[in-house]
TORKOL-4160 file (C-alpha; in steps of 0.2 Angstrom, whole numbers, padded with zeros to 4 digits, m for minus):
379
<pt num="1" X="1333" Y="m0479" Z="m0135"/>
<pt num="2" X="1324" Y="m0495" Z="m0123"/>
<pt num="3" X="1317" Y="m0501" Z="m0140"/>
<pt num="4" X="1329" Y="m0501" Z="m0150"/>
<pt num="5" X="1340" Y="m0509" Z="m0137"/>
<pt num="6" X="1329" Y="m0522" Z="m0138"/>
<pt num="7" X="1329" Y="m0524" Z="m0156"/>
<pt num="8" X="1349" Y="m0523" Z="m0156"/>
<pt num="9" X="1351" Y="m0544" Z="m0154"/>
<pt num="10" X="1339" Y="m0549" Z="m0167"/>
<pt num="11" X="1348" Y="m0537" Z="m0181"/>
<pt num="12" X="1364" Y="m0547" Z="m0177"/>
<pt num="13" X="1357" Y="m0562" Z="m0177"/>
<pt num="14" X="1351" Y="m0555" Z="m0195"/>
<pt num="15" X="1367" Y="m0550" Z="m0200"/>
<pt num="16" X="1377" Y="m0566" Z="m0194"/>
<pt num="17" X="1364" Y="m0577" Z="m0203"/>
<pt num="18" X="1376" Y="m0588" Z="m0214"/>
<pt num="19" X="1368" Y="m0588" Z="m0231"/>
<pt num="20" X="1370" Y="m0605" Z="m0244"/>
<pt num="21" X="1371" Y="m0603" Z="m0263"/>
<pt num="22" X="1361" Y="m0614" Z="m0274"/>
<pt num="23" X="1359" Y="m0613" Z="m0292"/>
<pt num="24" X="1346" Y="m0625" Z="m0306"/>
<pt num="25" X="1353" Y="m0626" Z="m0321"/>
<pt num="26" X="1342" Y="m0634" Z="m0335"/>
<pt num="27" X="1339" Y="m0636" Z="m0352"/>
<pt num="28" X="1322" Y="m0635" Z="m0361"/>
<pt num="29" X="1318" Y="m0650" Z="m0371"/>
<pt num="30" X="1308" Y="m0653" Z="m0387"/>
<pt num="31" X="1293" Y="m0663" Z="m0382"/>
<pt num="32" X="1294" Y="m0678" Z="m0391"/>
<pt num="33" X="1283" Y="m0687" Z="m0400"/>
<pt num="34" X="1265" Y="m0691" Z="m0393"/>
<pt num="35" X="1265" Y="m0709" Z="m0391"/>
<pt num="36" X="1252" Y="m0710" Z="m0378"/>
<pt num="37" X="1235" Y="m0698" Z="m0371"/>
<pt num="38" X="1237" Y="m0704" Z="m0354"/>
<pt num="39" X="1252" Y="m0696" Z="m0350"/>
<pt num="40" X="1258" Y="m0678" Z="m0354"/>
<pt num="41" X="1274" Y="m0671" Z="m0357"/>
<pt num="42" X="1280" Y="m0661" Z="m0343"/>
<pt num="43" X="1291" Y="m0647" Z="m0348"/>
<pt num="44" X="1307" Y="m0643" Z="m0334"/>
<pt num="45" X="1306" Y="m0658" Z="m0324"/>
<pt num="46" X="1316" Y="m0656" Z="m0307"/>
<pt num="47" X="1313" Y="m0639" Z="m0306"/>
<pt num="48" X="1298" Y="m0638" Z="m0293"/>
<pt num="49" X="1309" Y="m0654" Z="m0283"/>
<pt num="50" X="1321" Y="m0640" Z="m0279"/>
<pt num="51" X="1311" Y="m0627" Z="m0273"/>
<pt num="52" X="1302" Y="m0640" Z="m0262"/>
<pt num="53" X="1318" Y="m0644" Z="m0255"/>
<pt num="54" X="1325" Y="m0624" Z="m0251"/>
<pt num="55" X="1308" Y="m0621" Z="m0244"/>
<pt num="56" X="1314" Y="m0639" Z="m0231"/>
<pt num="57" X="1331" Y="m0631" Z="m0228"/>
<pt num="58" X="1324" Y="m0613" Z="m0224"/>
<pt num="59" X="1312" Y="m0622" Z="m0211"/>
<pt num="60" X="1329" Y="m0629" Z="m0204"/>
<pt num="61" X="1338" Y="m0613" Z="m0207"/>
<pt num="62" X="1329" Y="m0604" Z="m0196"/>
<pt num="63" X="1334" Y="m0614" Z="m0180"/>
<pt num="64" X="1351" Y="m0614" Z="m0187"/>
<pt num="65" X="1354" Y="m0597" Z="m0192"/>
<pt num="66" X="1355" Y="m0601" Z="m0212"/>
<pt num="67" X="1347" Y="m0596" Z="m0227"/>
<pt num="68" X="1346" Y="m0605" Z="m0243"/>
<pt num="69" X="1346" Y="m0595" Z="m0261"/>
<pt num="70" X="1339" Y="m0604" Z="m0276"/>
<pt num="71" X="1345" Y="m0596" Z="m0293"/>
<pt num="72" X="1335" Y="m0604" Z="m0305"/>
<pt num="73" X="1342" Y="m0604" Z="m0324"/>
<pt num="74" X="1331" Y="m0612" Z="m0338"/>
<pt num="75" X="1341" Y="m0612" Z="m0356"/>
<pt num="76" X="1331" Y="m0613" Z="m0369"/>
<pt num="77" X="1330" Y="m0628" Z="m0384"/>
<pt num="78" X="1349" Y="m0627" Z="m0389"/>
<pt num="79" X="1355" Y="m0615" Z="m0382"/>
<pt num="80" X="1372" Y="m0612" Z="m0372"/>
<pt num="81" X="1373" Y="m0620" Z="m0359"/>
<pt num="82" X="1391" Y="m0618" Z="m0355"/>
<pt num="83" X="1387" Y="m0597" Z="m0355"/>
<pt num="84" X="1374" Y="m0598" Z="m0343"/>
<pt num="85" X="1385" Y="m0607" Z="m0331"/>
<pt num="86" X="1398" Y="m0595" Z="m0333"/>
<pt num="87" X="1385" Y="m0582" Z="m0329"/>
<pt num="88" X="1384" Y="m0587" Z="m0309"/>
<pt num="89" X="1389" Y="m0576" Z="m0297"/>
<pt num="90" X="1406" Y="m0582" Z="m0288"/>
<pt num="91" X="1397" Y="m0586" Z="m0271"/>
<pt num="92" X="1388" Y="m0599" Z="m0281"/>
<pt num="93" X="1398" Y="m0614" Z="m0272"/>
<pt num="94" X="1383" Y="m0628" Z="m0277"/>
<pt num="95" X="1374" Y="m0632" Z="m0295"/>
<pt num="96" X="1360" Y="m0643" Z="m0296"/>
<pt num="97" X="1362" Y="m0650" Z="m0317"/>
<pt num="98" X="1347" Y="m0655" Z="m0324"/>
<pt num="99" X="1355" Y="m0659" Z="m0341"/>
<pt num="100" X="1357" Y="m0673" Z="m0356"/>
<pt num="101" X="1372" Y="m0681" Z="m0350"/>
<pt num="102" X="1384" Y="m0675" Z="m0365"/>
<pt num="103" X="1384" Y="m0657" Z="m0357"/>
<pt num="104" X="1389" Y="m0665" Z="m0341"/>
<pt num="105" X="1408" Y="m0666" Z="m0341"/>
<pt num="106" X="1408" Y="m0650" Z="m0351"/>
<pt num="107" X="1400" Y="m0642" Z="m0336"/>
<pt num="108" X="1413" Y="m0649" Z="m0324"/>
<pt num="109" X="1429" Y="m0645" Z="m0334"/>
<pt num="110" X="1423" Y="m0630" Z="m0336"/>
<pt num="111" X="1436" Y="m0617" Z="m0327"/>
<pt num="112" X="1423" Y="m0610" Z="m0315"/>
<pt num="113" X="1418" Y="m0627" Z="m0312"/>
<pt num="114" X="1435" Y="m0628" Z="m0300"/>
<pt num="115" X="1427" Y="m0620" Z="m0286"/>
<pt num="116" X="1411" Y="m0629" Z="m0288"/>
<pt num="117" X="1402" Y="m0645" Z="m0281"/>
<pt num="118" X="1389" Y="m0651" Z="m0297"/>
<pt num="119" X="1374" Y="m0661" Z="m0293"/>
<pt num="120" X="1369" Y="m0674" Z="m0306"/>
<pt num="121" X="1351" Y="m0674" Z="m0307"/>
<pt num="122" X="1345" Y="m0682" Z="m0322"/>
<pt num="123" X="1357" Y="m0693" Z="m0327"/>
<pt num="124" X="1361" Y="m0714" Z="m0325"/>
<pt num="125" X="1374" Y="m0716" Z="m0338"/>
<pt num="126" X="1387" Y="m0728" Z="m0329"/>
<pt num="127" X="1402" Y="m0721" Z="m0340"/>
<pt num="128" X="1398" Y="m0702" Z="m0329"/>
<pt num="129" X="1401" Y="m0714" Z="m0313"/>
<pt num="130" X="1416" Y="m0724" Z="m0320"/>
<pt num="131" X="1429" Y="m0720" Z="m0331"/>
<pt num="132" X="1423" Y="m0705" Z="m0336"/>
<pt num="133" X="1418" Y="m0697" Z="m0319"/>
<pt num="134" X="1423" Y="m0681" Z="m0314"/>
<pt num="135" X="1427" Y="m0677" Z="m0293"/>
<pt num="136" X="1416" Y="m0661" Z="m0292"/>
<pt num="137" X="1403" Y="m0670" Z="m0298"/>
<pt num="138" X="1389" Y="m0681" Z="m0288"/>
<pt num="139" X="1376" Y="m0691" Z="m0294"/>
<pt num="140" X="1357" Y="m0692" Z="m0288"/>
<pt num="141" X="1347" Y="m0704" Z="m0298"/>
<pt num="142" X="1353" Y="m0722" Z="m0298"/>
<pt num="143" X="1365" Y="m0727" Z="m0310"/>
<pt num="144" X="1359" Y="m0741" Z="m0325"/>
<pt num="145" X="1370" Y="m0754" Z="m0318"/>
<pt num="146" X="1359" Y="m0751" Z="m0300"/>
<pt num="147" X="1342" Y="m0752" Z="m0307"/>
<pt num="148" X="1348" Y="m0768" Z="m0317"/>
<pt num="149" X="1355" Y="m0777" Z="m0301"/>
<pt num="150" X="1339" Y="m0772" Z="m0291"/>
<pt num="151" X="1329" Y="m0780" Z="m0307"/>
<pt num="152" X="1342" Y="m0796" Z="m0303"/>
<pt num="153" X="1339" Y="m0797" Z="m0286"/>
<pt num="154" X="1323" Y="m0799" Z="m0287"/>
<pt num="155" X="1323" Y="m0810" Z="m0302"/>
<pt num="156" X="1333" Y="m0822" Z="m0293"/>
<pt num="157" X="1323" Y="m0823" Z="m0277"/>
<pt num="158" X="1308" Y="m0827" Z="m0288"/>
<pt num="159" X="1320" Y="m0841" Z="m0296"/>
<pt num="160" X="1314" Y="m0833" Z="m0316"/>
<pt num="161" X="1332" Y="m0834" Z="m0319"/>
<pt num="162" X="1330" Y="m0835" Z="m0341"/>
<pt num="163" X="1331" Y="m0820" Z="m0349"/>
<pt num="164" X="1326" Y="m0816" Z="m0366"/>
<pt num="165" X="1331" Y="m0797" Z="m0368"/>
<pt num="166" X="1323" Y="m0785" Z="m0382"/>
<pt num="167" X="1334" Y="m0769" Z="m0386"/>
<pt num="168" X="1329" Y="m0756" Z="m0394"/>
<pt num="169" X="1338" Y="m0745" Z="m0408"/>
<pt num="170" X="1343" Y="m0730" Z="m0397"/>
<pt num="171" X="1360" Y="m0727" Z="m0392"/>
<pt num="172" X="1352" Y="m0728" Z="m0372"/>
<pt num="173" X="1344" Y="m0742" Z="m0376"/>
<pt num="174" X="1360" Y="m0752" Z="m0379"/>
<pt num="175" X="1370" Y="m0745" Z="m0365"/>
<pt num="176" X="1352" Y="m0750" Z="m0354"/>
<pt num="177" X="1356" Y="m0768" Z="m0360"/>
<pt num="178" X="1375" Y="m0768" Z="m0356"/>
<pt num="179" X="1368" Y="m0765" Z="m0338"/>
<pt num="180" X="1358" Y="m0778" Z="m0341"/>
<pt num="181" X="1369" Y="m0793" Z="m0346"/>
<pt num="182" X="1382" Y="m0785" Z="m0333"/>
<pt num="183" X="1369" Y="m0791" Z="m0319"/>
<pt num="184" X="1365" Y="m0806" Z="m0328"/>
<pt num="185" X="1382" Y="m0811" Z="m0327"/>
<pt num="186" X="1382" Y="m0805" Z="m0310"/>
<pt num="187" X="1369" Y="m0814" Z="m0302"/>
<pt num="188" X="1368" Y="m0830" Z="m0313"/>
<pt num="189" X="1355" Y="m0826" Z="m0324"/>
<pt num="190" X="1354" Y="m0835" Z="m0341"/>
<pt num="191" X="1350" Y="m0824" Z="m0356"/>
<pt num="192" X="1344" Y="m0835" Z="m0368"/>
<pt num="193" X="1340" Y="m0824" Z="m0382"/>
<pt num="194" X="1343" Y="m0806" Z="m0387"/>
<pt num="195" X="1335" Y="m0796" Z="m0402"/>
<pt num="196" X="1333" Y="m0779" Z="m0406"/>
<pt num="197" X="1317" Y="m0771" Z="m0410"/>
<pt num="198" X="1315" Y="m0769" Z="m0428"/>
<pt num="199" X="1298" Y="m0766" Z="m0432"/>
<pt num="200" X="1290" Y="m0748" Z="m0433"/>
<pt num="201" X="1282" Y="m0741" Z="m0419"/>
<pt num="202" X="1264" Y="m0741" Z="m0424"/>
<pt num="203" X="1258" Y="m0751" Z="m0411"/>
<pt num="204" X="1241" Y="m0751" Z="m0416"/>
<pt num="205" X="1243" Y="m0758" Z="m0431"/>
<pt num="206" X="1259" Y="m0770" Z="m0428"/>
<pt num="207" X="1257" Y="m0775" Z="m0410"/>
<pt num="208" X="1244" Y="m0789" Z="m0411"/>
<pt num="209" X="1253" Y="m0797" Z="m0424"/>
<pt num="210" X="1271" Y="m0793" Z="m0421"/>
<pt num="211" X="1276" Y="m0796" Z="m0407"/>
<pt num="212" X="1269" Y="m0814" Z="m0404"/>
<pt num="213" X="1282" Y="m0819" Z="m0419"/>
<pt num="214" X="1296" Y="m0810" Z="m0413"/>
<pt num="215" X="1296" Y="m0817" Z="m0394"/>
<pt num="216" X="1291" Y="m0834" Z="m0402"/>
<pt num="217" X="1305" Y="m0849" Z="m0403"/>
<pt num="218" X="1313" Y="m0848" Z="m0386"/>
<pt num="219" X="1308" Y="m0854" Z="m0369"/>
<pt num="220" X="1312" Y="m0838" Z="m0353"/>
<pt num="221" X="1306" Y="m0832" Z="m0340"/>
<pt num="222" X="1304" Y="m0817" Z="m0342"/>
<pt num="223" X="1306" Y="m0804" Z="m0357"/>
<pt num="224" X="1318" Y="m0791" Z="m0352"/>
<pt num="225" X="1316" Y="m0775" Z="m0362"/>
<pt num="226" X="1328" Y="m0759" Z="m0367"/>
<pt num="227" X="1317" Y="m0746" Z="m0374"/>
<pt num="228" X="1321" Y="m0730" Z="m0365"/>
<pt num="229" X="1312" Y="m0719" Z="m0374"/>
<pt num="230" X="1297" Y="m0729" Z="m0373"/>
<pt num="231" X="1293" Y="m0731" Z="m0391"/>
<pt num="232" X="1288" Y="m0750" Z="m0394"/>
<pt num="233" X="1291" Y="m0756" Z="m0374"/>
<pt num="234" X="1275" Y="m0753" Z="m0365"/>
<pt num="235" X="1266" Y="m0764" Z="m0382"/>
<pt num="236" X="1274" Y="m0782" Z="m0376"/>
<pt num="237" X="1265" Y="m0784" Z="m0361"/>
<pt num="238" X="1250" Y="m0797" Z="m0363"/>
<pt num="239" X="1254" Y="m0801" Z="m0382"/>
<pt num="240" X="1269" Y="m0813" Z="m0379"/>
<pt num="241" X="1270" Y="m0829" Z="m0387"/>
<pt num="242" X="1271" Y="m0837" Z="m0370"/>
<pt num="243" X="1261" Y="m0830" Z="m0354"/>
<pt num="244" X="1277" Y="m0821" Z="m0346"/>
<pt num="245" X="1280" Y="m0806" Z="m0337"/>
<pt num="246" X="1291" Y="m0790" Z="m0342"/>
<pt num="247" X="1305" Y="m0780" Z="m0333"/>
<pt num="248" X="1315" Y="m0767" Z="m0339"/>
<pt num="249" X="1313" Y="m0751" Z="m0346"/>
<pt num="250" X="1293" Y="m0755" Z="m0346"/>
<pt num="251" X="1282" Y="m0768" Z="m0336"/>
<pt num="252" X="1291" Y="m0770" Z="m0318"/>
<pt num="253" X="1304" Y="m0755" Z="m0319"/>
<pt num="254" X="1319" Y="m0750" Z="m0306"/>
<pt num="255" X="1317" Y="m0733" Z="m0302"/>
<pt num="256" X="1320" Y="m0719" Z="m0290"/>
<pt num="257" X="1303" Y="m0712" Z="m0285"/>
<pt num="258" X="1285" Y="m0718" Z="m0289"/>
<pt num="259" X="1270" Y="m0711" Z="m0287"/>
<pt num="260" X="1264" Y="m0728" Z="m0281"/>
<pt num="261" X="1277" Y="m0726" Z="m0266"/>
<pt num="262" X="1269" Y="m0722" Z="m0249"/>
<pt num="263" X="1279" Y="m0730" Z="m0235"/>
<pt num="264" X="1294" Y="m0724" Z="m0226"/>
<pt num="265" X="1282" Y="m0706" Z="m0224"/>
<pt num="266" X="1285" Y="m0706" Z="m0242"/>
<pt num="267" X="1266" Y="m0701" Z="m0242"/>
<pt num="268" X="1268" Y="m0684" Z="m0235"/>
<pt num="269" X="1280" Y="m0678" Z="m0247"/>
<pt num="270" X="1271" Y="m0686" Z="m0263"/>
<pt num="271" X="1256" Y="m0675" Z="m0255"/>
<pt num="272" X="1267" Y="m0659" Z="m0252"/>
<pt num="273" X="1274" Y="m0660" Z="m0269"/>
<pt num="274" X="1256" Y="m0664" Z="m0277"/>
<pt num="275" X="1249" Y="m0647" Z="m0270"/>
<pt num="276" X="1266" Y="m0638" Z="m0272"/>
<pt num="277" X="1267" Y="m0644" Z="m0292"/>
<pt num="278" X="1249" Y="m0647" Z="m0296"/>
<pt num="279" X="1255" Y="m0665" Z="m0302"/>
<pt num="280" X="1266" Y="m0680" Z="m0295"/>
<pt num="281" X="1283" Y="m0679" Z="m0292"/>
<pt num="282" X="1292" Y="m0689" Z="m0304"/>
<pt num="283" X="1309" Y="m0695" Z="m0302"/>
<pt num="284" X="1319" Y="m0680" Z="m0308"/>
<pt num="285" X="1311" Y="m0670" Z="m0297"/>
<pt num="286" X="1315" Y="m0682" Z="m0283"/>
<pt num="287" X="1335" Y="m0682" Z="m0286"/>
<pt num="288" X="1333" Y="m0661" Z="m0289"/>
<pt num="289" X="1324" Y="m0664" Z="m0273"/>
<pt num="290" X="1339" Y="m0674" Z="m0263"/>
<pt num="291" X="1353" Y="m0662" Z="m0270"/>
<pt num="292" X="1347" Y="m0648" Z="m0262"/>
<pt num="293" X="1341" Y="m0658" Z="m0246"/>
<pt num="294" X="1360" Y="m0663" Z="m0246"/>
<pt num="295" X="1366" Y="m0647" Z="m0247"/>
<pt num="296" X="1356" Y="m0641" Z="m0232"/>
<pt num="297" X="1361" Y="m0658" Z="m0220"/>
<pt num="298" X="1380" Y="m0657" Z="m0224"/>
<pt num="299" X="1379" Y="m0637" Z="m0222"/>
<pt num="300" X="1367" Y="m0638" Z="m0206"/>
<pt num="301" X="1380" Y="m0652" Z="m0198"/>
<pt num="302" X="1397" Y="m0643" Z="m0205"/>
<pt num="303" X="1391" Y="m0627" Z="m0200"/>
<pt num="304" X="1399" Y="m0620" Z="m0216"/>
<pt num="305" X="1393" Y="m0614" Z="m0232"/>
<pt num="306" X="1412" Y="m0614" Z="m0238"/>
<pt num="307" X="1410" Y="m0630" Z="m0254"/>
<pt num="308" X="1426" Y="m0639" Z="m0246"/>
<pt num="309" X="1420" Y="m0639" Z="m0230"/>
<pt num="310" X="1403" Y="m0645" Z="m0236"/>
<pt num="311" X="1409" Y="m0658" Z="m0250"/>
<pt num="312" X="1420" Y="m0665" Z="m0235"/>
<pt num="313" X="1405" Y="m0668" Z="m0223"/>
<pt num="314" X="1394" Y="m0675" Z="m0237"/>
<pt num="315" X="1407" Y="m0687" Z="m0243"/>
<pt num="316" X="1412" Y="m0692" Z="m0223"/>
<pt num="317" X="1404" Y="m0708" Z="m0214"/>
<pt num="318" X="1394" Y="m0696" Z="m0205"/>
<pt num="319" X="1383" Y="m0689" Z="m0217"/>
<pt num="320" X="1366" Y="m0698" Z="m0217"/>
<pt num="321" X="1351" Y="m0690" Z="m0230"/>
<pt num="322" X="1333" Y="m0695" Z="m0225"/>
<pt num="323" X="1325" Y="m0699" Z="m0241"/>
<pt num="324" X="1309" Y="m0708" Z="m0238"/>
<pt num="325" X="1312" Y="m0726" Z="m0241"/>
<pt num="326" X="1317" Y="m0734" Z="m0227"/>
<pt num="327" X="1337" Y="m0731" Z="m0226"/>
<pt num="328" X="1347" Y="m0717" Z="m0224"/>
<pt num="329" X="1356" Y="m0711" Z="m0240"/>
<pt num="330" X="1375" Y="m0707" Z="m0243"/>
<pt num="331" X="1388" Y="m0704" Z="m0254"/>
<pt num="332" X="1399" Y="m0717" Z="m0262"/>
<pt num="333" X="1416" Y="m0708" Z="m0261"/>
<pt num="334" X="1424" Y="m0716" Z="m0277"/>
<pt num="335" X="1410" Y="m0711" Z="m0290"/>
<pt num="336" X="1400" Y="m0699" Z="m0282"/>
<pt num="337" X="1386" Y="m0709" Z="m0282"/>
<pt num="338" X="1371" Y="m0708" Z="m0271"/>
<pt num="339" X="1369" Y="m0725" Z="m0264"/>
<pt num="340" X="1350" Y="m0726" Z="m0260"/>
<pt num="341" X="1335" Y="m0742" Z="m0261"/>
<pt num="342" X="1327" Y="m0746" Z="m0277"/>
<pt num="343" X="1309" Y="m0744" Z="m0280"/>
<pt num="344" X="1304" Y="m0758" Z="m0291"/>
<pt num="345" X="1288" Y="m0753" Z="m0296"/>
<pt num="346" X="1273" Y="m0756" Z="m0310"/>
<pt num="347" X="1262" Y="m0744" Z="m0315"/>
<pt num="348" X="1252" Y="m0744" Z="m0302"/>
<pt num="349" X="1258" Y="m0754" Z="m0286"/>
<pt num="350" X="1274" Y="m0756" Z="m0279"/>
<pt num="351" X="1281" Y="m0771" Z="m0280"/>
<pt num="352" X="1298" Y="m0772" Z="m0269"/>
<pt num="353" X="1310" Y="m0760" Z="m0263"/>
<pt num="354" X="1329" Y="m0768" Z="m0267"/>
<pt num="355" X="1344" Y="m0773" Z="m0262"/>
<pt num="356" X="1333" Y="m0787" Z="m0257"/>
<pt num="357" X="1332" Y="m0797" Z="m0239"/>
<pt num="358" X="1348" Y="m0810" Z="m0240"/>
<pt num="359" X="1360" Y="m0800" Z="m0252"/>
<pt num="360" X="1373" Y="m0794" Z="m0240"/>
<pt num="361" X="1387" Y="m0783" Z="m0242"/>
<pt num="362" X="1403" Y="m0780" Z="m0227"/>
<pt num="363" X="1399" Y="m0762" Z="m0229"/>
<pt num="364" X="1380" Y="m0758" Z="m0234"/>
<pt num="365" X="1369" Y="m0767" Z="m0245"/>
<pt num="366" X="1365" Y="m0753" Z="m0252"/>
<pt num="367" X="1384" Y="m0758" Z="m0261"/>
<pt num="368" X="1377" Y="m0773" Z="m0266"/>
<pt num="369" X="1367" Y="m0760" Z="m0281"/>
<pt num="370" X="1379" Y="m0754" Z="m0296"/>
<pt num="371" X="1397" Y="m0754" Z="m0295"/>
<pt num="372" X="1406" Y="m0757" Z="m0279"/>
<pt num="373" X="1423" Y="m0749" Z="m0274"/>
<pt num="374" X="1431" Y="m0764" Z="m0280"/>
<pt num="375" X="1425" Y="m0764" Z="m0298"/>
<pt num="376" X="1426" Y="m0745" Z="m0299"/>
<pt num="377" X="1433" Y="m0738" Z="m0316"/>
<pt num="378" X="1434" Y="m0721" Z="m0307"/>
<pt num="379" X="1451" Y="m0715" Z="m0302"/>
């Protein structure tokens, strides 16, 4: 009777443990063509961000008398995504989406989507934060119209303020561009030229001798490119007419994450994830990552694992997300979007972190990336 008297506390402290509901929800893709040896497709991007982020919370958890569930749900190459989400048990309040951005909005009108807070984390198509946004939806990675303003910013402190811009044939590509010649606009930049890409993509063979004509005729700066798939971009470095640098889509590139990124303590998670993973963490699994880190800091400081109390916290003043580079990271209650610093990085330094030093914002400048609440399109 003494011992179990003894144990009695611990198995209500067991019992009263609050327990927090996350699912993954993803989409197996076709890998694409092999343009290049050095860098291997990787199959379910994301994934292994979010289980490093439950294992965080459940170190937490365990001060705070919380646990965290991961349901993990892979569909396979075309198959229904819309059924698999209606598959989740009710008491699944949070749903990390790691899905093409047409399945998006489908998710989120979806009718046990009501009760639901979705994490965008694959997407940056500005229509999802704008006229086309949806309020149980949140966005992790930065939107097009943030990574072109953080290639702006830093453009215009180097004072390469032409612009001669390559789009390529991809329906991302062209929306990449409309970012593009918004922050041009935006920040004074002077877009001399624009052409779209319209030789074949047999670089070997085309590059030597193509792409000096085709960037030939005009004087810039710098030769921005929109080639999201990365089909012709990383061939235009070094075989310009003129000696200039590239930004964009390839050369110097906006992003989340890179693996070049080690300030900030960014270091220790780029190693945790290295030996959780086996390889580097890449920016989906970054934004998988944060999703599920949010979850755990607005649950942790609500003391709820309820979705309205927790959506409120998150999208509150209060909510502040450590994410490894330099600034704490929050929600933009208009557009759901995570405002968060800009890693502008090449292959294999980093180069700058935006906003950049001097841009400054009555708010954040953090605002001073994407669309501000001003220029929202989301109502």
């Amino acid at each position: 009777m003494l011992i179990a008297g003894f144990l009695m506390p611990e198995r209500i402290a067991a019992a009263a443990k609050q327990t927090i509901k996350i699912a993954y929800l993803s989409e197996e893709k076709d890998a694409p063509p092999a343009l290049s040896n050095l860098d291997p497709f990787i199959q379910n991007k994301g994934l292994h961000g979010a289980e490093l982020a439950i294992a965080d919370n459940n170190t937490t958890g365990q001060f705070t008398g919380q646990h965290y569930e991961l349901q993990k749900l892979i569909v396979p190459v075309g198959g229904d995504v819309i059924k698999s989400f209606d598959s989740l048990a009710d008491d699944v309040a949070f749903v990390v989406l790691n899905l093409d951005a047409r399945h998006i909005n489908a998710l989120a009108d979806a009718p046990k989507a009501r009760e639901r807070l979705l994490f965008d984390a694959s997407t940056s198509d500005d229509a999802l934060r704008g006229g086309e946004c949806r309020h149980n939806v949140l966005h992790l990675l930065p939107s097009r119209a943030m990574r072109a303003d953080a290639l702006a910013q830093y453009m215009l402190k180097k004072r390469w303020q032409k612009w001669f811009l390559v789009v390529g044939p991809a329906p991302e590509d062209n929306l990449y561009a409309e970012a593009i010649k918004r922050a041009a606009k935006r920040f004074g930049m002077k877009l001399v030229a624009e052409k779209v890409w319209s030789h074949d993509y047999d670089a070997r063979r085309s590059a030597q001798s193509d792409v000096p004509v085709f960037t030939q005729g005009e004087e810039y700066d710098v030769l921005v490119v929109a080639d999201e798939q990365g089909l012709f971009g990383e061939y235009l470095d070094y075989r310009t007419w003129l000696p200039r640098p590239v930004i964009g889509t390839q050369g110097l590139v906006a992003t989340a994450w890179h693996r070049t990124h080690e300030q900030w303590g960014a270091v220790q998670l780029q190693n945790r994830f290295l030996e959780a993973a086996g390889r580097r963490m890449e920016e989906q699994d970054y934004a998988a990552y944060l999703a599920v880190r949010a979850i755990g800091e607005a649950s942790v400081r609500s003391k709820s694992n309820q979705m309205p109390a927790v959506k409120d916290y998150m999208l509150s003043d209060a909510f502040a997300l450590q994410g490894y580079k330099g600034k704490p990271l929050s929600f933009r209650r208009w557009d759901g979007q995570l405002r968060q610093p800009i890693l502008l990085a090449a292959p294999r330094s980093l180069v700058s972190v935006a906003p950049i030093e001097g841009f400054l914002h009555p708010v954040t400048e953090l605002d001073t990336l994407g669309y501000d609440q001003p220029e929202t399109n989301c109502h």
